[in-house]
C-alpha positions as a printed Julia matrix, in Angstrom:
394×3 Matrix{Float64}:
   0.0     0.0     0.0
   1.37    3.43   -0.61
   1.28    6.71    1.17
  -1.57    9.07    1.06
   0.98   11.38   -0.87
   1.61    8.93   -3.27
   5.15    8.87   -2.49
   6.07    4.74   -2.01
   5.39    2.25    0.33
   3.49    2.7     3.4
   5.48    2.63    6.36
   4.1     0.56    9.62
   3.68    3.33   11.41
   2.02    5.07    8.55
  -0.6     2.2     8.57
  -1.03    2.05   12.34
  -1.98    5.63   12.06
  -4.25    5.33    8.9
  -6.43    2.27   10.17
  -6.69    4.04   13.86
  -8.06    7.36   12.29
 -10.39    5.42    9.96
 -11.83    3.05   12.75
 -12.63    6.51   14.76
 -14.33    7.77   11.94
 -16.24    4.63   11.31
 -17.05    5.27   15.17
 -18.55    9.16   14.21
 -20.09    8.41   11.26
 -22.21    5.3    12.62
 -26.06    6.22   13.94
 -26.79    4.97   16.83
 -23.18    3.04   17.37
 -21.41    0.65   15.94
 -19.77   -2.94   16.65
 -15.88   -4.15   16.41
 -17.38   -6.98   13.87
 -19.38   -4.3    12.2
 -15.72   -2.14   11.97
 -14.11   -5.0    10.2
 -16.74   -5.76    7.71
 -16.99   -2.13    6.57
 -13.16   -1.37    7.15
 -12.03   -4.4     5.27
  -9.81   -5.25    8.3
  -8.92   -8.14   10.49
 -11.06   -8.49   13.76
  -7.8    -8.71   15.85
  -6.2    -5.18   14.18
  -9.81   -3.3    15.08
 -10.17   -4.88   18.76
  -6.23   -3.85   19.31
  -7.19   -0.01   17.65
 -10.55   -0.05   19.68
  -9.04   -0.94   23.03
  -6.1     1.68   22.57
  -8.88    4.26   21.55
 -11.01    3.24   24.2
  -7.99    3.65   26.93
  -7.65    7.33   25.44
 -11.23    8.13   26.25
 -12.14    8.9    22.35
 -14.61    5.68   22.73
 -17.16    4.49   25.09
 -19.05    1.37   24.95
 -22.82    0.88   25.25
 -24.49   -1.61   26.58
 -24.22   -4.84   25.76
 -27.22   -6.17   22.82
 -28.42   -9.79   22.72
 -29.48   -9.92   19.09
 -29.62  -13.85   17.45
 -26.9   -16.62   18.31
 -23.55  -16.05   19.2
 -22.19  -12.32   21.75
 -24.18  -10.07   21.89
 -23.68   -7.25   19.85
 -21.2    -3.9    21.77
 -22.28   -0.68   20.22
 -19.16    1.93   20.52
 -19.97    5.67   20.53
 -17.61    8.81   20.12
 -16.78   10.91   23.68
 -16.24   14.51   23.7
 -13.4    14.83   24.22
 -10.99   16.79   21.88
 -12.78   19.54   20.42
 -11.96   22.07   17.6
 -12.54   26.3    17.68
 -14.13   27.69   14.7
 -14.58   32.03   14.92
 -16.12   34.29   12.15
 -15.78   37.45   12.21
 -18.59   39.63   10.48
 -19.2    43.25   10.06
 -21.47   42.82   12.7
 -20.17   40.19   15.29
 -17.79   37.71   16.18
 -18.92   34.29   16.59
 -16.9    31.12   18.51
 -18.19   27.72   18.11
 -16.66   24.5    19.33
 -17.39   21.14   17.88
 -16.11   17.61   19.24
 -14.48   15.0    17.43
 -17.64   13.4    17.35
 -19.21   16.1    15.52
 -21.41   17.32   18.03
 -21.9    21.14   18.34
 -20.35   21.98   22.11
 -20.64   25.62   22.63
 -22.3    29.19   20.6
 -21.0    32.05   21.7
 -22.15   35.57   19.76
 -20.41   39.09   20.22
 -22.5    41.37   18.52
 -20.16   44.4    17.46
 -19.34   46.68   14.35
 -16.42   45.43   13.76
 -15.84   47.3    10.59
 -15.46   50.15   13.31
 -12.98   48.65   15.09
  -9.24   48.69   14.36
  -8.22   45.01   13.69
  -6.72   44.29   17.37
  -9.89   45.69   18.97
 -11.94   42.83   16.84
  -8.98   40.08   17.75
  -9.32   41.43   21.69
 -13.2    40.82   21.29
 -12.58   37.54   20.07
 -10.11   36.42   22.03
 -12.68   37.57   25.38
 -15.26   35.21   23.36
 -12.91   31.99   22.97
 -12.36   32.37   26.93
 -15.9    32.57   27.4
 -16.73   29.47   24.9
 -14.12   27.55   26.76
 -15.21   27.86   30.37
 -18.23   26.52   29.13
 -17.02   22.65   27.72
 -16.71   20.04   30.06
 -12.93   19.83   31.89
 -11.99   16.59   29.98
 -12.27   18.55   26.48
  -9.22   18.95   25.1
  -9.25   22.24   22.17
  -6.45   21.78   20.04
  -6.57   24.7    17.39
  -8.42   27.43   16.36
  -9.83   28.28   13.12
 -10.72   31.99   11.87
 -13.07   32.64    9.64
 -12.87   36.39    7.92
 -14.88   37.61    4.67
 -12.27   38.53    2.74
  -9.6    37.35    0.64
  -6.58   36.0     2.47
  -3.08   36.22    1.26
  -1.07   33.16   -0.08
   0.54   32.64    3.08
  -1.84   32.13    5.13
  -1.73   34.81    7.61
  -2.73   38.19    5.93
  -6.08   39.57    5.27
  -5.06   41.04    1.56
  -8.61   42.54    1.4
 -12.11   42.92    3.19
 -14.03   45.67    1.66
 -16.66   45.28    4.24
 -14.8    45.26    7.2
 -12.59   48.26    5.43
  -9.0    45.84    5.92
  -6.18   45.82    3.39
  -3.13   43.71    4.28
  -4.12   43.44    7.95
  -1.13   40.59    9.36
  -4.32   38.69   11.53
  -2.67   35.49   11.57
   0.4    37.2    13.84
  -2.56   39.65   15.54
  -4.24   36.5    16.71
  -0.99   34.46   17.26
   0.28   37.23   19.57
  -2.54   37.67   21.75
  -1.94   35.71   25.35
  -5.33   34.21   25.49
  -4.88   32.85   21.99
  -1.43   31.89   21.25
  -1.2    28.16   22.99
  -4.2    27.05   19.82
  -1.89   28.31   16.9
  -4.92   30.1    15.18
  -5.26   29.81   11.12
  -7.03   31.59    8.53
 -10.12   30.97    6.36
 -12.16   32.7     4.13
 -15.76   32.33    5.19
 -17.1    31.59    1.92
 -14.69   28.67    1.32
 -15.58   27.45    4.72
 -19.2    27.49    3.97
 -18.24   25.65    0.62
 -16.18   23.28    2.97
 -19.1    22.13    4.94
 -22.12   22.35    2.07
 -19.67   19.27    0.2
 -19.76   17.25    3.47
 -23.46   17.38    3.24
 -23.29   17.22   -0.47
 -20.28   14.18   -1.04
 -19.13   14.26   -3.75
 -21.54   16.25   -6.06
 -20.72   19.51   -8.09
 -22.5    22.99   -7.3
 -21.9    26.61   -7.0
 -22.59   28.23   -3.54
 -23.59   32.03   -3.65
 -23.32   32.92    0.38
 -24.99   36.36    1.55
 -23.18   37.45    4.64
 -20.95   40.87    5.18
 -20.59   40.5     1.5
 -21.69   38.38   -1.05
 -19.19   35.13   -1.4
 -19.19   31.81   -3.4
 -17.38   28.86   -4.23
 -17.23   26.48   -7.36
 -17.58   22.67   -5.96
 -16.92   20.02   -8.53
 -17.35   16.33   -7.41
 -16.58   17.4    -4.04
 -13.48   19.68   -4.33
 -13.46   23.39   -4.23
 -12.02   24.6    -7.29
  -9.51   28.13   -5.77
  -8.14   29.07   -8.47
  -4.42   29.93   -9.29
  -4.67   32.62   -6.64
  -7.72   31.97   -4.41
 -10.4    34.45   -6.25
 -12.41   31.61   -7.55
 -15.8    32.26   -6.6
 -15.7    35.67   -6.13
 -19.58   35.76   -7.55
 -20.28   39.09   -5.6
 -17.67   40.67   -7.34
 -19.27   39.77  -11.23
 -19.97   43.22  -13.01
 -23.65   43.35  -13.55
 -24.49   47.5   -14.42
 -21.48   49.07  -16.29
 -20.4    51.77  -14.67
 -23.45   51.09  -11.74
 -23.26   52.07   -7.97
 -20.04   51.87   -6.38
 -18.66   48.54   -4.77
 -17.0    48.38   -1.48
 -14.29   46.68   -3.38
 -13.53   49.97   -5.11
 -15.21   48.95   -8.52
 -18.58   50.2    -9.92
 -21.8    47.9   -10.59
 -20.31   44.3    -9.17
 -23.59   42.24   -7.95
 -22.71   43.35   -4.03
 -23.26   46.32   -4.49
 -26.73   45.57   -5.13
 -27.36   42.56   -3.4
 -24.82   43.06   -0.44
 -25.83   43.35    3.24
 -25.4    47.29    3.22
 -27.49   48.03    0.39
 -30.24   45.63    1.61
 -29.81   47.58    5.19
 -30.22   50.91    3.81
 -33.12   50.11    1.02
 -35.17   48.93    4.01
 -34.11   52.07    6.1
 -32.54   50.13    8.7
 -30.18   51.65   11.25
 -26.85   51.32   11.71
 -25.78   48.32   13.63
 -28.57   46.21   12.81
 -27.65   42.52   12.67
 -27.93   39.95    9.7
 -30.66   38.11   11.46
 -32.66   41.13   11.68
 -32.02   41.58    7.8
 -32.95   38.57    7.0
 -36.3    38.42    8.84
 -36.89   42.35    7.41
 -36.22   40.67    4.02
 -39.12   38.25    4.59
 -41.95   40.92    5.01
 -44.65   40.62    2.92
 -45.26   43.94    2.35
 -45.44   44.82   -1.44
 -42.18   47.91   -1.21
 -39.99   44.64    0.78
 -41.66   42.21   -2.39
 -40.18   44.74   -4.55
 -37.16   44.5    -3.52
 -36.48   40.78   -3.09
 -37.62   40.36   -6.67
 -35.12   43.26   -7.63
 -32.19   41.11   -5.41
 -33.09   37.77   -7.23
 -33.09   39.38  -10.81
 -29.62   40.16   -9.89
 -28.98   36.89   -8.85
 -30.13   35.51  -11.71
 -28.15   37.29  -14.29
 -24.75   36.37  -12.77
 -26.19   32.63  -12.22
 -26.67   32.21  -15.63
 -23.33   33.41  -16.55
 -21.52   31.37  -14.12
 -23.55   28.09  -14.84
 -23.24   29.16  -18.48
 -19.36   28.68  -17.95
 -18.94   25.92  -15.73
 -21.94   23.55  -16.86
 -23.08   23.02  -13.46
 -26.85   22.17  -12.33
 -26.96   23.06   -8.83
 -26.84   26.38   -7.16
 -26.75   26.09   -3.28
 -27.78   29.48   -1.12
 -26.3    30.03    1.39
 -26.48   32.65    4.09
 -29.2    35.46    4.54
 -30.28   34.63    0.9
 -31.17   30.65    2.18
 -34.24   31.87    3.95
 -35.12   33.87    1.29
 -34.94   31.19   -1.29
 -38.92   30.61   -1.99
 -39.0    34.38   -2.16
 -35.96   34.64   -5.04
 -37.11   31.71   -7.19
 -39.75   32.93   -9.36
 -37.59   36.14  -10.51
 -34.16   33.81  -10.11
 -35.92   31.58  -13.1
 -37.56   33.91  -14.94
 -33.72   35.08  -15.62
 -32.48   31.6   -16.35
 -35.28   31.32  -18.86
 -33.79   34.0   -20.37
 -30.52   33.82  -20.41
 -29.16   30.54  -19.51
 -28.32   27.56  -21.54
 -29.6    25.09  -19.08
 -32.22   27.15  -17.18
 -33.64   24.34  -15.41
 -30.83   24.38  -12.82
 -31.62   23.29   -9.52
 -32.09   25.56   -6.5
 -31.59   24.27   -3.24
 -31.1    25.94    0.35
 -27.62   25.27    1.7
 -27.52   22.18    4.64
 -25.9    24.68    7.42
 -28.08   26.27   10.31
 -26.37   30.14    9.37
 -23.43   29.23   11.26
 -21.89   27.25    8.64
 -18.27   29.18    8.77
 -17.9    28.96   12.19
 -19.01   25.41   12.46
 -16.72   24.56    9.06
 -13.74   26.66   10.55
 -14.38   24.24   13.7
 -14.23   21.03   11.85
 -11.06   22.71   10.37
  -9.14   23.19   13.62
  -9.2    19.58   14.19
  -7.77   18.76   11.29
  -4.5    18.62   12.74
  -5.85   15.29   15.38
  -7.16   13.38   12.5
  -3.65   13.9    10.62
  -2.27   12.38   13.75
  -4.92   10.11   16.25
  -1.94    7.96   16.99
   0.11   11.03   18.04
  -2.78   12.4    20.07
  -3.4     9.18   22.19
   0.23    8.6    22.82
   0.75   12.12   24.55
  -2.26   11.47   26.18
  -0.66    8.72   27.79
């Protein structure tokens, strides 16, 4: 057997690690638990190797056992379940919040923690300060025996190709912000060696779990207006990591100015600003309270929605004119408005695209997609290395 890499034989240690990491996710992806004999069928290992990897992962506290089901001849049947007890950070920071969430192993959602502030009026170490305050808070909160690991960071803007610059967030107003060291340098954040992630990829990210591998194009209304390009499973980036910059598509030459510095891109008529301000909302109100505004049934807010989903159908056409796709997933405030955008989404398509009877579907997330996706990313770094996590667990 070779590598995961490709790169030759597969070393014993290499396989030790590899069938340990796949019986613990046979483990978390079972419903209702799962058996040793069960393990070996579906693993397509030896009973012996998955009672040895069980017993080690049961001694590390990753398993528990159920009780014991009589079910037919022979033993009766031990169901094993996932504990909680290594657990990932996912934040997002919005224009107007910053969210922590922290998910187990076992996929189970731990702790929500919201800190509503306009953070596109704070300087960058005032919005890591808040966030930091919001980890602490998210972390007194899990049970003792949780071990957090890492922290993922979820921003709505572009972020640089090595990892640890902000090149560009219109809508919080950041250009070349250094977050990565902002967030790395902070006491109360150091010890989980934060990353970044844009929020639209992290959406993507957790749309394809829910979605294995099938091909769609996410359009995500948050600060801004994100997407990604998913094809069989795999987010296509890009040379440079603009792929799926949707809100940024020109749709009025020369139209209303962009937060991105441009003129007519589809955010600047879709975005969460121009919604805010068409619907004379203040200042400071929240996306939730956008979104529910949004679903008024007054004829003006009627007006308006149909306005937003013209829009959104001109640059879907374009973009599923391109890539050949079928599916368009929303995501963000414009998944509850869905029903609301079809009719004047496919009125468009009609019109303009070459397969206009594209699917639309509402994405799988609960609106806190990113921050659970940037969760399931910070534990990355245990299912690289289960082996190395149980032995320094002793």
């Amino acid at each position: 057997m070779t590598t995961r890499d490709g790169r030759g034989p597969m070393r014993a240690g290499d396989m030790r690690e590899h069938n340990t990491a796949a019986v613990l996710r046979a483990v978390v992806h079972a419903r209702g638990g799962i058996s040793r004999a069960e393990i070996s069928t579906a693993l397509g290992l030896t009973r012996s190797t998955v009672s040895a990897i069980v017993d080690d992962l049961l001694g590390a506290g990753l398993l528990v056992e159920g009780a014991p089901l009589a079910g037919g001849t022979g033993r009766p049947r031990v169901p094993l379940r996932p504990a909680d007890v290594v657990a990932g950070l996912g934040a997002e920071i919005s224009a107007d919040r910053v969210r922590v969430v922290a998910r187990s192993v076992s996929g189970h959602r731990l702790a929500c923690r919201d800190a509503f502030a306009d953070a596109s009026s704070l300087p960058p170490a005032q919005v890591v300060a808040l966030l930091a305050d919001t980890v602490d808070a998210v972390r007194a909160g899990l049970p003792r025996t949780a071990d957090v690991i890492g922290l993922t960071v979820s921003v709505p803007g572009r972020i640089g190709r090595d990892g640890r610059t902000v090149v560009s967030a219109p809508n919080l107003g950041w250009t070349d912000v250094p977050l990565a060291d902002l967030l790395g340098s902070h006491a109360q954040l150091a010890a989980l060696s934060p990353v970044l992630a844009n929020d639209s990829d992290l959406a993507a990210r957790y749309e394809a779990i829910s979605r294995p591998g099938e091909s769609f194009v996410l359009i995500h209304g948050e600060t801004g207006i994100g997407g990604a390009i998913v094809v069989d499973g795999r987010i296509l980036r890009g040379e440079t990591g603009w792929a799926g910059e949707i809100g940024h598509i020109n749709i009025v030459p020369d139209g209303a100015p962009c937060g991105c510095g441009r003129r007519g891109c589809l955010e600047a008529y879709a975005g969460f600003h121009t919604l805010r301000r068409a619907l004379d909302l203040p200042e400071g109100t929240h996306l939730d309270d956008l979104a529910r505004a949004l679903a008024s049934p007054d004829a003006r807010t009627r007006a308006l929605v149909a306005e937003v989903g013209e829009h959104l159908g001109a640059v879907i056409a374009a973009v599923l004119n391109v890539l050949d796709l079928s599916t368009v997933v929303l995501s963000g405030y414009f998944r509850a408005l869905a029903p609301q955008l079809a009719p004047s989404v496919r009125a468009v398509l009609r019109e303009r695209a070459l397969r206009p009877e594209a699917e639309l579907v509402q994405s799988a997330g609960d609106g806190r997609q990113e921050a659970d996706g940037a969760a399931r990313e910070a534990l990355e770094p245990f299912w690289r290395d289960v082996t190395g996590w149980i032995a320094a667990r002793g």
